[in-house]
C-alpha positions in Angstrom: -94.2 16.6 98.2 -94.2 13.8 100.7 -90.7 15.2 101.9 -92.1 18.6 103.4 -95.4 16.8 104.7 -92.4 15.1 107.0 -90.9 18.1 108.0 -94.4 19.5 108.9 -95.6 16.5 111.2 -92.0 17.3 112.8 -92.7 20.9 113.3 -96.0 19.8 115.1 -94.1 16.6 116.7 -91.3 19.6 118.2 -94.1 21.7 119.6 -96.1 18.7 121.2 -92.9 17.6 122.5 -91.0 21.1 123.9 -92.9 20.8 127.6 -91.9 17.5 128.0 -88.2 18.0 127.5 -88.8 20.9 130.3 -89.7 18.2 133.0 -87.3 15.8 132.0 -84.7 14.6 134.5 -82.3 14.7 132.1 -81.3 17.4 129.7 -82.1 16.5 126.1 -78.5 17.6 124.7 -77.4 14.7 127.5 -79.7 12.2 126.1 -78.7 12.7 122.6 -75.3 11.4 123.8 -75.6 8.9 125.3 -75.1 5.5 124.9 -77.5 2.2 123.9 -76.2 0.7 127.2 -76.9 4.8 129.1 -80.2 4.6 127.3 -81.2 1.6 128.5 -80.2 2.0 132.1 -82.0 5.2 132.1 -85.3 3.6 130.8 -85.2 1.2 133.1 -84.7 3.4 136.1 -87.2 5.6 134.9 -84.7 8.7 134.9 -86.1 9.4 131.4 -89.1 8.5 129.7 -89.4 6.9 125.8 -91.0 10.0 124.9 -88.2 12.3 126.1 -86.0 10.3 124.6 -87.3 10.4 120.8 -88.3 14.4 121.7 -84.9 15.0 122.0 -83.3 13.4 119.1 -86.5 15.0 116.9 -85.1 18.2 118.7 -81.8 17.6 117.2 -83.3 16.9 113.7 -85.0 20.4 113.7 -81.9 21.8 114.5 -79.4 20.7 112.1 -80.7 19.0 109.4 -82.7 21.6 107.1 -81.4 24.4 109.1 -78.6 25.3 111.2 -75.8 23.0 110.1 -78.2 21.7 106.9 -76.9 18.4 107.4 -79.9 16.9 104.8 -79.3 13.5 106.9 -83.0 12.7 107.1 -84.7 12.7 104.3 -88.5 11.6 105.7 -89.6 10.9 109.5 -91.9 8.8 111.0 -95.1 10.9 112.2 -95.8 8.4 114.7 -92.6 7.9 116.6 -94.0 10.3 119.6 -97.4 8.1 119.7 -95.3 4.8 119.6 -93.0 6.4 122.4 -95.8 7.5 124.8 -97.2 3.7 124.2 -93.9 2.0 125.4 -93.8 4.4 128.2 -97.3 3.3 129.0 -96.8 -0.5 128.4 -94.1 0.1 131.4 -94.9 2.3 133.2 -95.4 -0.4 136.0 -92.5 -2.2 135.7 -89.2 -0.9 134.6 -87.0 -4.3 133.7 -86.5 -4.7 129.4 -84.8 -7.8 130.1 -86.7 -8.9 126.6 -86.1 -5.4 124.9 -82.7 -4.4 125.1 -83.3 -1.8 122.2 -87.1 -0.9 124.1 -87.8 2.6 124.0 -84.9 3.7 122.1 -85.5 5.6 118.4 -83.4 4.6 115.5 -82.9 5.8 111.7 -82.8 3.4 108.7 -81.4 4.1 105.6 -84.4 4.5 102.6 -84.2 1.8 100.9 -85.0 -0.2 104.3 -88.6 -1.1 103.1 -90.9 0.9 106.1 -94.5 0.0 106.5 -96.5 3.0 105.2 -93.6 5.4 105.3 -92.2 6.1 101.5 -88.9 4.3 100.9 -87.4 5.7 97.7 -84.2 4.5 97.2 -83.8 8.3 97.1 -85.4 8.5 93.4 -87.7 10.8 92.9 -89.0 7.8 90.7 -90.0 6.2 94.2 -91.3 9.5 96.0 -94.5 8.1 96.3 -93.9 4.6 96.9 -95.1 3.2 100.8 -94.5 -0.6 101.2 -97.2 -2.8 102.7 -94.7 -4.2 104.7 -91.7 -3.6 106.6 -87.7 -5.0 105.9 -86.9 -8.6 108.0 -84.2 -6.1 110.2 -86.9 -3.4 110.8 -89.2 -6.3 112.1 -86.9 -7.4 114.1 -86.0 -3.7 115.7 -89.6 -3.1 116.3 -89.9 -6.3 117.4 -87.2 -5.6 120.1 -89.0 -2.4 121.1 -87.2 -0.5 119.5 -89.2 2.9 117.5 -88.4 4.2 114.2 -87.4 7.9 114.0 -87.6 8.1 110.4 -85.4 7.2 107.1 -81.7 8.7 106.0 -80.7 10.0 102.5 -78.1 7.8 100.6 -76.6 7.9 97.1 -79.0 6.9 94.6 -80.1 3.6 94.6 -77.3 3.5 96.8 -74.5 4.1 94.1 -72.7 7.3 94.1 -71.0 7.5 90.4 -68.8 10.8 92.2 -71.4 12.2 93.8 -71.7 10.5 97.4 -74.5 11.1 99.4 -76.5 12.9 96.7 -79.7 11.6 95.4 -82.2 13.2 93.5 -85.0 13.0 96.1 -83.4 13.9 99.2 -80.4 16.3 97.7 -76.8 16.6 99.1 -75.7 15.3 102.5 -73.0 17.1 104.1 -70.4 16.2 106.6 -71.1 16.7 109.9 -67.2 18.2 110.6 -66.9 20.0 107.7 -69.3 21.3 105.5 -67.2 21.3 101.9 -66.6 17.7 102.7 -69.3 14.6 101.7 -70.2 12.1 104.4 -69.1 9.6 101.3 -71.5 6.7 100.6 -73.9 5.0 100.3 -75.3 5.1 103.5 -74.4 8.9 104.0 -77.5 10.5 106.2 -77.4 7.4 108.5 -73.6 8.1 109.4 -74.3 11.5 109.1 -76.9 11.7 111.4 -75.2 9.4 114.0 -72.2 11.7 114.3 -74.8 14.5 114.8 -76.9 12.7 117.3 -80.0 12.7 115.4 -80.3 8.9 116.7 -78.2 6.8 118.2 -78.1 4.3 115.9 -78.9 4.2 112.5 -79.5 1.1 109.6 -77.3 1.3 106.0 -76.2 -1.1 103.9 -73.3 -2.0 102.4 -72.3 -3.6 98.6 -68.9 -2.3 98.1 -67.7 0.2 101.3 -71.2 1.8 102.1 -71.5 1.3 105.2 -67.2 1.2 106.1 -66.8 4.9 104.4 -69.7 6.8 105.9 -68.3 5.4 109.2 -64.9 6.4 108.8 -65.6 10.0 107.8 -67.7 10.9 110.3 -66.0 9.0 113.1 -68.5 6.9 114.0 -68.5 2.6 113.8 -69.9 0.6 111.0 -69.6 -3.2 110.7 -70.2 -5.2 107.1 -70.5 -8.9 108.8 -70.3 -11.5 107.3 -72.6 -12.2 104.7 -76.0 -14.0 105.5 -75.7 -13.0 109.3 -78.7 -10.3 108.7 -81.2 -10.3 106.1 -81.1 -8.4 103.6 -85.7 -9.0 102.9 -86.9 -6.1 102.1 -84.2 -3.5 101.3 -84.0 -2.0 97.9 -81.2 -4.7 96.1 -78.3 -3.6 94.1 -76.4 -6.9 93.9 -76.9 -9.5 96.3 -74.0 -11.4 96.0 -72.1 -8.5 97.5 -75.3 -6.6 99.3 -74.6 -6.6 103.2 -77.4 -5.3 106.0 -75.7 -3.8 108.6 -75.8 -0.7 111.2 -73.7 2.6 112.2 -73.5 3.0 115.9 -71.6 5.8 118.0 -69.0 3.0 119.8 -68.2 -0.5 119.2 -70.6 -1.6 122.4 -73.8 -0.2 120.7 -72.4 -1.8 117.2 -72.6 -5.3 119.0 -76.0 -4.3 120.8 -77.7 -3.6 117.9 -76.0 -6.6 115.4 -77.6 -9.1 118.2 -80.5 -7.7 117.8 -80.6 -7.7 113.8 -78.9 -10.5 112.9 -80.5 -14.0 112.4 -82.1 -16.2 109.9 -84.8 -15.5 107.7 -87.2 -17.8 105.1 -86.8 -14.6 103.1 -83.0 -14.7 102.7 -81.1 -17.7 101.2 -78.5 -16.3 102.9 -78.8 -16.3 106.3 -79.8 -20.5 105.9 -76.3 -21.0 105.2 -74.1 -18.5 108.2 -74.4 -19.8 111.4 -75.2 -17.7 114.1 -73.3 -17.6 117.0 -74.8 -18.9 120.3 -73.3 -16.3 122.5 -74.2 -12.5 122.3 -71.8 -10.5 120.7 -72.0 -7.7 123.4 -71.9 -10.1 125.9 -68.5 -11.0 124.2 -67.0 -8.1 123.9 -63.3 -8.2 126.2 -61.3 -4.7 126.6 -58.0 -6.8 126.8 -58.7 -8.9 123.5 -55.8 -7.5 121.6 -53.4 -8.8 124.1 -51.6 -11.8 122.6 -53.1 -11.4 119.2 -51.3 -10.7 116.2 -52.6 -8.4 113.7 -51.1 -8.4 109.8 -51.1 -4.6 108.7 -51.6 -4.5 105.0 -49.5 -1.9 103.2 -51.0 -2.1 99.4 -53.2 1.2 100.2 -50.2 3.3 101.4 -49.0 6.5 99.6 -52.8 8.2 99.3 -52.7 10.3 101.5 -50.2 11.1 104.2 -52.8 11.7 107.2 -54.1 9.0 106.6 -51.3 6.6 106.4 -49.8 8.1 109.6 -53.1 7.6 111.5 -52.8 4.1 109.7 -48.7 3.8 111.8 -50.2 5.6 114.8 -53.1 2.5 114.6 -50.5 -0.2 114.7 -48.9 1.3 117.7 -51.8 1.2 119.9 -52.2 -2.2 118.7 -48.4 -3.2 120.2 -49.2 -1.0 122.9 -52.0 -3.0 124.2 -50.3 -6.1 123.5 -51.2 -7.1 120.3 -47.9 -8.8 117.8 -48.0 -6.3 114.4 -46.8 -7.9 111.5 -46.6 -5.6 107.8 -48.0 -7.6 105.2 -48.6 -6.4 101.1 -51.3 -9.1 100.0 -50.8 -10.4 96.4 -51.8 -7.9 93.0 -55.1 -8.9 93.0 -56.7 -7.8 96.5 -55.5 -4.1 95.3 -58.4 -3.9 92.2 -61.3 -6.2 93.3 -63.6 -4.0 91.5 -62.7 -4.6 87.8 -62.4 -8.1 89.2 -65.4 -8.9 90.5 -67.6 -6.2 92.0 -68.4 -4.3 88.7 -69.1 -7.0 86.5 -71.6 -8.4 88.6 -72.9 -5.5 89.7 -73.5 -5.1 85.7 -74.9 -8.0 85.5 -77.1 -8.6 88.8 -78.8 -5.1 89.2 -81.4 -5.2 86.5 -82.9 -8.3 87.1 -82.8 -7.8 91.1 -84.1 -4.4 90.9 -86.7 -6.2 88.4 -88.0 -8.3 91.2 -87.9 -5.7 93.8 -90.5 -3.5 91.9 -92.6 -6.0 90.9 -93.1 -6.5 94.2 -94.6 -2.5 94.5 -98.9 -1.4 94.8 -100.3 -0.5 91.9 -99.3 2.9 90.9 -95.8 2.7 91.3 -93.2 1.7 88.4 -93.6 -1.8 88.5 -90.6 -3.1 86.5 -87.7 -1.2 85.1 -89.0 -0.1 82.0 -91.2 1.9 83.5 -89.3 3.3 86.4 -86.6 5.0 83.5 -90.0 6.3 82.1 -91.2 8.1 85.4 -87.4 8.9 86.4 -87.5 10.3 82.4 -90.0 12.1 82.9 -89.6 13.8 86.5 -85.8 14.6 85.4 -86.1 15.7 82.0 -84.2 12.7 80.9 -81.7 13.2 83.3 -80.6 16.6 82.9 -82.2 17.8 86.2 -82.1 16.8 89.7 -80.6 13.6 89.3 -76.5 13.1 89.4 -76.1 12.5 85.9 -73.5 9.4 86.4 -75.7 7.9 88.1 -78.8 8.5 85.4 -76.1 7.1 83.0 -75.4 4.3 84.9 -79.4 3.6 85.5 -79.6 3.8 81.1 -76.7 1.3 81.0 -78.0 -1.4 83.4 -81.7 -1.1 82.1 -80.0 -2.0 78.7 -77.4 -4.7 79.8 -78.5 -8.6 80.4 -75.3 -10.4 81.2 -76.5 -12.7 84.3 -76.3 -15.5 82.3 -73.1 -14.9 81.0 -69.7 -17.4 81.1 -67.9 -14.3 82.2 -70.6 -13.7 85.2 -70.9 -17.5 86.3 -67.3 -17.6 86.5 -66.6 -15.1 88.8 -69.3 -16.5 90.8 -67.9 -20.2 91.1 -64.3 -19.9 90.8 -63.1 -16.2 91.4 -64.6 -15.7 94.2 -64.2 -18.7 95.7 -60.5 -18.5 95.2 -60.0 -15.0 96.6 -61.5 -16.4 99.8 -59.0 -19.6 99.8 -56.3 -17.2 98.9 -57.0 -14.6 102.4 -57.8 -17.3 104.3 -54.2 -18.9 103.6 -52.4 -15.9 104.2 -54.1 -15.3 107.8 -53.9 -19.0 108.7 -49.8 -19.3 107.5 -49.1 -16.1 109.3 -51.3 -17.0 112.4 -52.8 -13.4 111.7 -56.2 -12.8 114.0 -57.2 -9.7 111.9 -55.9 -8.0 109.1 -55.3 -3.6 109.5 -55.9 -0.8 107.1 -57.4 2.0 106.2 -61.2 2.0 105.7 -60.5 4.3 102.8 -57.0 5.4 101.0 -57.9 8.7 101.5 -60.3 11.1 104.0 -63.8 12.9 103.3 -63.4 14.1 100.0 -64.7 17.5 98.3 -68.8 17.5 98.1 -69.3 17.9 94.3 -69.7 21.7 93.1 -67.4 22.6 96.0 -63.7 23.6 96.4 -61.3 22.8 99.6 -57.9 23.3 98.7 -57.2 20.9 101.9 -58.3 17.8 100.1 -55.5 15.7 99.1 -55.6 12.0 97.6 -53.4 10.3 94.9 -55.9 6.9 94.6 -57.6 6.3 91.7 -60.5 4.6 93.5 -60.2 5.2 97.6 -62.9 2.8 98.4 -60.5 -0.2 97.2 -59.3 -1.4 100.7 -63.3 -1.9 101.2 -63.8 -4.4 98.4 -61.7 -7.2 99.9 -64.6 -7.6 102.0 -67.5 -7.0 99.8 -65.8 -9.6 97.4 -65.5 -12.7 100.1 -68.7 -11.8 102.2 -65.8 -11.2 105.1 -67.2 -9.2 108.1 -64.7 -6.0 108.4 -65.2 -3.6 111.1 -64.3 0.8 110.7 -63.6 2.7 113.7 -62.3 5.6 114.2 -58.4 6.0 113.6 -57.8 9.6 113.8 -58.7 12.8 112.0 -57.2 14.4 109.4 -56.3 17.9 107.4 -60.1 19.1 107.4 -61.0 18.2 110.3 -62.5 15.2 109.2 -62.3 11.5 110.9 -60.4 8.9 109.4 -60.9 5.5 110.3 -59.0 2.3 110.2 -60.5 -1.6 109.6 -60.1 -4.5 110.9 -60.7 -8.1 108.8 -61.3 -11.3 109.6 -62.3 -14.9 108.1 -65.9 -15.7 107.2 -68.2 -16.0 110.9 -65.3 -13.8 113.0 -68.1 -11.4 113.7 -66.9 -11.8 117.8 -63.3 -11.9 116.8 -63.7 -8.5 115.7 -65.9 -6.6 117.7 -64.1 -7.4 120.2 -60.7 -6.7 118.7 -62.3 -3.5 117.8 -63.6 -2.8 121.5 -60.5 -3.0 122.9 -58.9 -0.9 120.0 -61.4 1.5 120.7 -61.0 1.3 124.9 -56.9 2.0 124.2 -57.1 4.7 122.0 -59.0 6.7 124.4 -56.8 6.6 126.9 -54.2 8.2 124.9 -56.2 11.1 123.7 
């Protein structure tokens, strides 16, 4: 299976790669935490080498992910990433200054169904096990493009839908929390925030339609931005609905979340999208102001108390860092509607856009691969005994349901397009603009980490009927929201807290979110 052929080119990669680490100037357990902005001022000194650097996070990999801590976070690596390494290291070996490669030398992750140039991208179906694109996802481009090398690809919910079972595909299994092992790392972009918190990269791609990028983060206490749709591209990622669909990226800290999003974002031929958000003209790192809660005044939303109790006091103790560093709170409950945005609009286009996108996506595949739908449900039939094997079978039912549904041409569909949506975005915009509010506050998710299916924790506690609901204000208006960490709960397990803003307040909030960030350290 391709899967083990990875984890053997690893095993040789880890062997290659042990002398280095022993004449490195710096430890690889230091490496693996440090920074973008540490990484790239030890590059460019030449305190560490390219190659040192991705030996150390491969070292990591070994360690924890099939053994040790069994994270499954990766699910396939990249059997050239040493190669690639030892050829930046060579490229500048005579000159030090990456001036035009702020990400140069540094290894990241991508979630699998980031199309990857000769490297199988699955969706995490077994349907796709086999399947290596000709060419690589706009955002991985542009990565490589920077100098940046790819370590390999991260698990996800299937087809990057979870139906209960987060983080669990049927090609790359079950990931696990990184701070507690009964707990998921929810989804759909579970091994990249996974893998972040463990330091298997420091940085890693995901994707986000309805939370998947916002819950991983704020599980596993890492940072994960949704921006605002159109600012990256979403060419060449495995769709799921592209009215909602969001590329974006989980980082350790706010700085290497703005790093990173400068490097990604940007328009592309490929993307509608990205034609019509305008990109800033300043960098967003260069942006970035520890003091940039000080006058501002944040609305906390209080629909999503009554969850869970850590969690809504981490959500109190949030809004009293904010007045701490200055910031004007005000308690807000936003209007019925915002509270169930997925019976409202996320589901029924979902329904209605996934077939026909995930149509055109596989068309797009070599010969030998399913080439439309029919025929991917006839090799995912056939490798899963009709889903009763291997696959979660929610999600199998959901996959049978949307290969029999056509409803993108329906009144219902077209209407939440051009008038529901629409208005939800006039309706948030005039509560921020008539209470002056620079950001909304709230919990990522209503409730922490929950239980990784099959598994008891007694610990677990949540009274929502759907926790990911604070996340689909945002995947509803194409709103950029930001989740950082907020606390940690019963469990063990990081909770984090969001801020929103209006449509291109991408800045606004990573630097809102810095300073956040830069406050709450110095009271812990």
């Amino acid at each position: 299976m391709v899967l083990r052929k990875s984890w053997a080119a690893l095993a040789v990669a880890m062997v290659g790669a042990l002398p280095m680490l022993a004449q490195a100037h710096v430890a690889a357990n230091a490496i693996v935490k440090m920074s973008i902005t540490d990484l790239r001022e030890a590059l460019d000194k030449g305190d560490v080498r390219a190659v040192e650097v991705v030996s150390a996070y491969l070292q990591e990999i070994d360690r924890d992910n099939k053994r040790g801590k069994a994270l499954d976070a990766v699910i396939a690596l990249n059997p050239d990433a040493l190669a690639q390494a030892k050829a930046w290291d060579d490229a500048h070996a005579s000159h030090h200054s990456s001036a035009d490669e702020p990400l140069g030398g540094i290894p990241f992750l991508a979630k699998d169904n980031y199309d990857t140039k000769g490297i199988v991208t699955s969706g995490g179906s077994v349907a796709l096990s086999t399947s290596k694109p000709d060419s690589n996802a706009s955002v991985i481009d542009r990565l490589l493009g920077n100098g940046a090398i790819l370590l390999g690809k991260t698990n996800m919910s299937e087809l990057a839908a979870s139906y209960g079972w987060l983080g669990y595909s049927s090609y790359g299994g079950q990931t696990v929390n990184p701070f507690n092992p009964l707990r998921d790392a929810s989804g759909s972009s579970s091994g990249s925030a996974a893998a972040v918190a463990a330091h298997f990269a420091p940085f890693a791609l995901g994707t986000d339609t309805s939370g998947s990028i916002r819950g991983p983060a704020s599980v596993t206490g890492t940072v994960g931005m949704r921006p605002t749709l159109g600012l990256t591209s979403r060419a060449g990622i495995i769709p799921l609905s592209l009215t909602a669909d969001d590329a974006g990226v989980i980082t350790a800290n706010v700085q290497d979340q703005a790093i990173v999003l400068d490097a990604i974002r940007g328009q592309d031929d490929a993307d509608a999208a990205t034609k019509q958000t305008p990109q800033p003209s300043t960098p967003f790192a260069a942006a970035l102001d520890p003091h940039a809660l000080s006058g501002r005044t944040i609305a906390v939303v209080d629909n999503f108390d009554g969850s869970n109790p850590d969690v809504d006091h981490i959500k109190l103790e949030a809004a009293k860092t904010l007045e701490n560093a200055g910031a004007r709170i005000v308690h807000v409950t936003l209007p019925k509607v915002f509270e169930n945005l997925w019976n409202v609009v996320l589901g029924p286009v979902g329904v209605a856009e996934f077939r026909p996108q995930f149509n055109a996506y596989l068309a797009s595949l070599s010969s030998g691969q399913p080439r439309n739908m029919g025929a991917f449900m006839t090799s995912l039939d056939a490798l899963t005994d009709s889903g009763t094997k291997l696959i979660n079978p929610g999600r199998y039912k959901g996959l049978v349901e949307s290969f029999q549904t056509t409803t993108v041409e329906s009144p219902a569909y077209i209407s939440i397009l051009t008038r529901t949506i629409p208005d939800l975005r006039e309706q948030l915009v005039a509560i921020m603009d008539n209470g002056k509010f620079d950001a909304l506050l709230f919990p990522t998710m209503s409730c922490p980490a929950s239980v990784i299916h099959g598994k008891k924790d007694p610990s677990y506690v949540c009274h929502s009927p759907d926790e990911y609901a604070p996340s689909y204000i945002a995947s509803s208006t194409g709103f950029p929201e930001i989740s950082v960490t907020g606390g940690v709960a019963t469990g063990d397990v990081p909770v984090g807290v969001s801020f929103l803003g209006r449509a291109n307040d991408d800045a606004k909030l990573l630097s809102l979110a810095y300073a956040f960030e830069a406050a709450r350290s110095k009271t812990q």
